[in-house]
C-alpha positions as semicolon CSV with decimal commas, in nm:
position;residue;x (nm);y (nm);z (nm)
1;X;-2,182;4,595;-4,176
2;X;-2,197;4,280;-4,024
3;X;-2,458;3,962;-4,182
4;X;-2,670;3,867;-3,886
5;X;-2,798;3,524;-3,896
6;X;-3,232;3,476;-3,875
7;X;-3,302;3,514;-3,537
8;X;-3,353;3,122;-3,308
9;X;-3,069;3,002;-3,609
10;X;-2,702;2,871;-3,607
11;X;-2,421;2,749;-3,820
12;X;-2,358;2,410;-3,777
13;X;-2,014;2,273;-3,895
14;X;-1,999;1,890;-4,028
15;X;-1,953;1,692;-4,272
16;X;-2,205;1,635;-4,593
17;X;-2,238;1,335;-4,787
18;X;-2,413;1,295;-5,117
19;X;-2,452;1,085;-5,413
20;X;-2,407;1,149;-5,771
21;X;-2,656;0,985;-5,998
22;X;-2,493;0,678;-6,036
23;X;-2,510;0,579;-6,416
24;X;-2,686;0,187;-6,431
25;X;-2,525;-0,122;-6,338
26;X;-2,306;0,072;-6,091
27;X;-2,245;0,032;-5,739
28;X;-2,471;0,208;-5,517
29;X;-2,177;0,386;-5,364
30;X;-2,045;0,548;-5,688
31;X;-1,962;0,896;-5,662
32;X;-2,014;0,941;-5,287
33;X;-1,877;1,265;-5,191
34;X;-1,769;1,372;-4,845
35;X;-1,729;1,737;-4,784
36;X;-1,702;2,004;-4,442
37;X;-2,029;2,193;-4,505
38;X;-2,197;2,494;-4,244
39;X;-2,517;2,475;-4,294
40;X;-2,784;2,764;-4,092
41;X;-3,004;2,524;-3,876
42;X;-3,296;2,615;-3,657
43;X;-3,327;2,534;-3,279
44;X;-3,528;2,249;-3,347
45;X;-3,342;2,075;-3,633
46;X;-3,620;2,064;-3,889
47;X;-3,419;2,257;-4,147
48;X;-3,109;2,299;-4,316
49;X;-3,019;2,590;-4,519
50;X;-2,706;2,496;-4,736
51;X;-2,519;2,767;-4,941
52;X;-2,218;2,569;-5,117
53;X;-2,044;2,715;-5,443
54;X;-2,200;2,638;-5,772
55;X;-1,881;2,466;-5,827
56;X;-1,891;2,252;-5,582
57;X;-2,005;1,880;-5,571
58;X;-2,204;1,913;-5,317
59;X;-2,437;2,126;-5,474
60;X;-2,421;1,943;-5,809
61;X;-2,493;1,618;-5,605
62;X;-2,779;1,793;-5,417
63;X;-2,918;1,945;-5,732
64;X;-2,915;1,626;-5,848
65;X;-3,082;1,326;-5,631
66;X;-3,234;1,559;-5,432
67;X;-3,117;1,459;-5,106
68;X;-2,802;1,393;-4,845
69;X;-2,693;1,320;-4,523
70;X;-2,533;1,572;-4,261
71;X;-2,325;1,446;-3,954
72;X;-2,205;1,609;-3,643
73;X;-1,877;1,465;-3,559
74;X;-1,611;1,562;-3,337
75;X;-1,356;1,403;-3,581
76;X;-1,138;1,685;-3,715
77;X;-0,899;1,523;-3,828
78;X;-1,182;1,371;-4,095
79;X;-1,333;1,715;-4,138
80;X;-0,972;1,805;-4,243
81;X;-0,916;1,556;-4,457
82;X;-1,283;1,556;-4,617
83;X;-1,145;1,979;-4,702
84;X;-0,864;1,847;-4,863
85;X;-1,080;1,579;-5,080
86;X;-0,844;1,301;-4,959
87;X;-1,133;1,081;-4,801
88;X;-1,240;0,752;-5,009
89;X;-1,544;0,624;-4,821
90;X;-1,408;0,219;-4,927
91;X;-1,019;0,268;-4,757
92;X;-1,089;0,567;-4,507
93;X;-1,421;0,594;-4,348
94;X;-1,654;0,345;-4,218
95;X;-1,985;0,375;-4,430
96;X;-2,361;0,257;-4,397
97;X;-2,656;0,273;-4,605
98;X;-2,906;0,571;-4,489
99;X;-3,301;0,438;-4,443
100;X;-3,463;0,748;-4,574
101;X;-3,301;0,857;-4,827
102;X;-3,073;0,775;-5,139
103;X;-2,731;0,814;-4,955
104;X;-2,436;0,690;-4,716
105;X;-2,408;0,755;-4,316
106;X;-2,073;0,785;-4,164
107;X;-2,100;0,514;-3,897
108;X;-1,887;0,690;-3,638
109;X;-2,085;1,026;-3,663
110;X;-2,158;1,174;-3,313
111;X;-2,552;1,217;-3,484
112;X;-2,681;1,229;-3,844
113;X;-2,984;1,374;-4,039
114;X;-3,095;1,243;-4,374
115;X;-3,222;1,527;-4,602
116;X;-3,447;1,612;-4,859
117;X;-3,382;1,902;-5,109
118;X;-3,746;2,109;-5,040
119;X;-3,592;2,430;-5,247
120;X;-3,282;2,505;-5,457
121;X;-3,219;2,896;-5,573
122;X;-2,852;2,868;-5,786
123;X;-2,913;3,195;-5,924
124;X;-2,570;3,353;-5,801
125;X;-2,277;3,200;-5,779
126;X;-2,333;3,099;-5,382
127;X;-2,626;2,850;-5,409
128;X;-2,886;2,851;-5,122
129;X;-3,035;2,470;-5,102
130;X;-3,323;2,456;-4,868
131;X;-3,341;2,075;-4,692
132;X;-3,594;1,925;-4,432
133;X;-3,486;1,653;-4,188
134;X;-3,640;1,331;-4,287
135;X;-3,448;1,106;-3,994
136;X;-3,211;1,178;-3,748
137;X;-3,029;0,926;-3,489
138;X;-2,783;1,010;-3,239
139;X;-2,478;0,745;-3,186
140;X;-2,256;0,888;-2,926
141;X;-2,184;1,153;-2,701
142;X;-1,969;1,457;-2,859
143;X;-1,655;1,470;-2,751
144;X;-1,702;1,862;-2,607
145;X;-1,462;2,184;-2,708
146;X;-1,111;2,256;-2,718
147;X;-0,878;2,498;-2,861
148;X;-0,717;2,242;-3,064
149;X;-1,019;2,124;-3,241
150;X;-1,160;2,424;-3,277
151;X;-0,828;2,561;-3,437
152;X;-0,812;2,268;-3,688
153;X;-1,205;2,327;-3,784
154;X;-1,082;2,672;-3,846
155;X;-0,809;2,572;-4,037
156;X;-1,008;2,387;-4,237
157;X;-1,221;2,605;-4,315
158;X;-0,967;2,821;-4,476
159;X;-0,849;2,549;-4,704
160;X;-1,161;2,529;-4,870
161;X;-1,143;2,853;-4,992
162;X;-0,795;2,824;-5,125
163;X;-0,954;2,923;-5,452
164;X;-1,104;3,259;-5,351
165;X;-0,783;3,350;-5,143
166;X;-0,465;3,152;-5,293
167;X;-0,234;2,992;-5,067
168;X;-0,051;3,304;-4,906
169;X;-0,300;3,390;-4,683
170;X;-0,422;3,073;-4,553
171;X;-0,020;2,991;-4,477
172;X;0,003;3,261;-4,311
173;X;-0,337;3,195;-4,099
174;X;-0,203;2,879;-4,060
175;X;0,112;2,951;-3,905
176;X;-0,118;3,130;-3,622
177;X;-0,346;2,844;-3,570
178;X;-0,032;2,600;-3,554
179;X;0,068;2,755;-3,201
180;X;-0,275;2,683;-3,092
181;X;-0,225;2,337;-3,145
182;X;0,120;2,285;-3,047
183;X;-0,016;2,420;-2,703
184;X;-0,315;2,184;-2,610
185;X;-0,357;1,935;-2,915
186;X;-0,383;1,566;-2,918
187;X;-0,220;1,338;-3,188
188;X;-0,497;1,360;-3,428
189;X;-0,519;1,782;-3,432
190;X;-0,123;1,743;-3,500
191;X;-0,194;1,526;-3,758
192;X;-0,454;1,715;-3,924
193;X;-0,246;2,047;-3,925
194;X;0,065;1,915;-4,053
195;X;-0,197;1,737;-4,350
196;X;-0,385;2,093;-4,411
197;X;-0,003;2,282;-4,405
198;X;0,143;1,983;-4,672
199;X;-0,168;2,036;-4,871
200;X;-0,155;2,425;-4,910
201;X;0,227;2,472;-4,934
202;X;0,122;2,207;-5,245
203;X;-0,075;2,450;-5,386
204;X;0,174;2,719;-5,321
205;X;0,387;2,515;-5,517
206;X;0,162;2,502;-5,844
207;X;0,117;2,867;-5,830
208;X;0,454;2,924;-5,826
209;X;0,489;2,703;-6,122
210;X;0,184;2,803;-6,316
211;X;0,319;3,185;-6,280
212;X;0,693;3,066;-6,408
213;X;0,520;2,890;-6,705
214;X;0,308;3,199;-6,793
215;X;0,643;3,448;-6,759
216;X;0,805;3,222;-7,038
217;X;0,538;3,245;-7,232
218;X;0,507;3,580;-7,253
C-alpha cells in the first residue's frame, strides 16, 4: 500500500545546513554540514518534519544544537554535490551568518528558514525531528521546472542511498536519467550527472575491491 502524506502537507527538496557543537576556541563555522534533505512541510511553512538516518550528520547536528537552516534553491548542481559530501562551505559555497539561530545561510538560496528543533523521536533507525520556522527571507525568484533539473534532483536522490541499495542499481537508474539530460539540460545538469555517475562507479569500484579482498581471505 502506498504512504499518503498528512493531508494540506508536501515534501520539500533542499538543502540543510547545520552545525556541530563546535569544541571552544574554534571557528564559528566548524563542522558546518551541507546536505539534500526532504523535509514534510505544511501549506503555511510553520513546520518542518525531518526524518534523516540516525547515521546521518544531519540528525546528529540537529540532535545536537538544536537548530538549522533549510534553503530552497534551484541549484542542482549544489544539491548534487552537497549528496556526494564534496561541498566545503570556505572554497565552494558562498556562506552568511543566520540571525535567529546558531547556523550558516547559503547566500544564493532562492529562500531560507532558520529552525528550531521543537521534538526529536530517534527511536528507529529513521529519525523524525520536528522543527518550527523561526525566520524566513526570500532572495530571488526560483528558477521554475525542467526535465533536466528535475532528473538530476532525482539522481541525487538515489546517491544518497547508495548504502541501502549499492551502486548497481543507482547505475543503472542513472543511465535512464542521463538521456533525460542529454535531451534538454544546460551545462550545470551535465555537470552534475557526469559528478553523481564518477562518484557511484567510485563506489562500484570499492565494492568490487572489498569483495576480492574478502574472497582471498576466505
Amino acid at each position: 500500500m502506498p504512504t499518503h502524506l498528512p493531508p494540506e502537507s508536501w515534501i520539500l527538496e533542499g538543502v540543510m545546513t547545520t552545525l556541530a557543537p563546535a569544541p571552544a576556541g574554534s571557528p564559528t563555522h566548524a563542522g558546518l554540514n551541507i546536505a539534500p534533505m526532504g523535509p514534510i512541510v505544511d501549506r503555511r511553512f510553520e513546520q518542518f518534519v525531518f526524518r534523516p538516518f540516525a547515521t546521518s550528520t544531519t540528525y546528529r547536528n540537529l540532535k545536537a544544537t538544536g537548530a538549522g537552516v533549510f534553503h530552497v534553491t534551484d541549484d542542482v548542481l549544489l544539491i548534487a554535490r552537497a549528496a556526494m559530501g564534496t561541498v566545503t562551505a570556505v572554497s565552494d559555497v558562498a556562506i552568511e551568518p543566520a540571525q535567529h539561530v546558531r547556523g550558516f545561510v547559503l547566500a544564493d538560496a532562492c529562500r531560507y528558514y532558520e529552525l528550531q528543533v521543537r521534538a526529536l523521536d530517534d527511536r528507529n533507525e529513521r529519525t523524525r525531528i520536528e522543527a518550527k520556522v523561526v525566520s524566513s527571507e526570500s532572495r530571488r525568484d526560483f528558477f521554475g521546472f525542467n526535465r533536466a533539473r528535475h532528473a538530476v534532483l532525482e539522481a541525487a536522490i538515489l546517491v544518497t542511498r547508495l548504502f541501502l541499495t549499492g551502486p548497481g542499481p543507482v547505475l543503472a537508474e542513472l543511465d535512464r536519467l542521463q538521456v533525460i539530460v542529454d535531451k534538454t539540460g544546460s551545462d550545470p545538469e551535465h555537470t552534475a550527472m557526469s559528478e553523481l555517475r564518477s562518484h557511484v562507479e567510485r563506489a562500484a569500484d570499492a565494492a568490487k575491491y572489498l569483495s576480492a579482498e574478502a574472497t582471498k581471505v576466505d
